[in-house]
Residue, then its C-alpha position, 0 to 999 in steps of 0.5 A: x500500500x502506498x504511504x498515502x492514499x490517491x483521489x482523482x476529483x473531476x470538477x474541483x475547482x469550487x464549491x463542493x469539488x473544492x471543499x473535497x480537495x481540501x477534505x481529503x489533503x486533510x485525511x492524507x490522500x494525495x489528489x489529482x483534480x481538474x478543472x474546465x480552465x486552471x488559469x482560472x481555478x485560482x483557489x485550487x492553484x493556492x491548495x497545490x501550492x500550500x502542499x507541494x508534490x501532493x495536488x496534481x491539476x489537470x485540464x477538463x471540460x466535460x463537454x468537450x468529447x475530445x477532452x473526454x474520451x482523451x483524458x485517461x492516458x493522462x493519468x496512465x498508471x495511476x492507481x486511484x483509491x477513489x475517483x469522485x465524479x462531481x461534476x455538474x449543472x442545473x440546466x436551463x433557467x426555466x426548468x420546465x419540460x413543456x418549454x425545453x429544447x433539444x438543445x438543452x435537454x440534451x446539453x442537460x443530459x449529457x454533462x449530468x448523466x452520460x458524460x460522468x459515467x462514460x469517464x468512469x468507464x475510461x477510468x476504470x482500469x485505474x481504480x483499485x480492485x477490491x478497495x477502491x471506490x466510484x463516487x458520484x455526486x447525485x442527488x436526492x432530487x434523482x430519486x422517483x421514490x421522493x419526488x412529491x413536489x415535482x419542481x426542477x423536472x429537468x434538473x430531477x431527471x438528469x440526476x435520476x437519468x444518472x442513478x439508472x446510468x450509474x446502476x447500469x455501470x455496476x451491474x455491467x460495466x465493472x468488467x468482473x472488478x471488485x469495486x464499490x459504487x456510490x451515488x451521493x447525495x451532498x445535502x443541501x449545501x450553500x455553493x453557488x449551485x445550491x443558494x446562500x439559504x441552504x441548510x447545510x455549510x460546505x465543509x460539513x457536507x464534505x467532511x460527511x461525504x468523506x465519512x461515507x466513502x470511507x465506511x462504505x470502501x471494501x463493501x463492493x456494493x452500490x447504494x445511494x446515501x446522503x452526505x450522513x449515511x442515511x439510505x435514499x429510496x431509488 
């Protein structure tokens, strides 16, 4: 086993992503991250600076299919304890299915459901067999079970739309690996996603996260829990 333990967080230049970074430097993983643009990702600039040799930053737009399919020989060889897949967006403004286009529907869809998965499939090889763990950040608004509101459809639909991918990829895309998949549900968090009213702050989520993962590796299961442990209904 190496001294420390590795993490490949893909969306990690703020909010959430950032706060994970900074979570698991604490918790004595070593860290690749990337960001759409790191000229930019100013606050993960000064997280790899402030520990040398231990934040490795990479260039990644999701949307980008070249990017995409291209990223894994970046990281050949590179054995990853945890790959967390965080990024994500909440779609157009409107949220309404009745005034959708394709193009947005489809933009929605493929940044929060197809485009995570299909990285992990890249990723697979890299991923420790038997302990390691595939994280993505889902949420509870993905769960058909707990929609009673019906508000945010799209948004709703992309995370359930990734959850079904996500189950998918268990069941038939590990390749015979031994590998736990998580579909996480962060909380309600103040990120600039979820709102300055949100209930709960950044570091508590993610220090919740982590406690998760860190629970659930080893058992080479797939679940959907919050940022608490609690179970989520499908």
């Amino acid at each position: 086993m190496p001294d420390r333990l590795l993490a490949l967080i893909v969306g990690a230049n703020r909010g959430l992503g950032l706060g994970l970074a900074r979570e698991l430097l604490g918790r004595g993983y070593d860290l690749i991250v990337t960001a759409r643009d790191p000229a930019k990702a100013t606050d993960l600039a000064a997280l790899a600076a402030a520990n040398p040799g231990r934040v490795q930053i990479e260039r990644l737009d999701l949307n980008d299919i070249a990017q995409l399919d291209g990223f894994a020989p970046r990281v050949a060889g590179r054995v990853l304890d945890l790959l967390y897949l965080n990024a994500g967006v909440t779609g157009p403004a409107h949220k309404d299915g009745m005034k959708a286009t394709i193009e947005e529907t489809g933009a929605l869809m493929f940044t929060n459901a197809v485009a995570p998965v299909r990285l992990a499939r890249h990723l697979l090889g890299n991923v420790r067999d038997g302990s390691g763990v595939i994280a993505f950040m889902s949420s509870v608004m993905g769960s058909v079970a707990d929609n009673t509101a019906g508000t945010s459809e799209l948004y709703r639909a992309s995370k359930a739309a990734l959850n079904s991918m996500t189950r998918g990829f268990y069941h038939a895309g590990l390749g015979g690996k031994k590998i736990t998949v998580l579909s996480l549900h962060p909380g309600w968090v103040r990120t600039d996603m979820g709102g300055p009213s949100a209930a709960v702050g950044i570091e508590e989520s993610v220090a919740g996260l982590v406690d998760v993962i860190e629970r659930e590796k080893g058992s080479q299961k797939h679940r959907f829990l919050d940022y608490r442990g609690a179970e989520i209904a499908w």
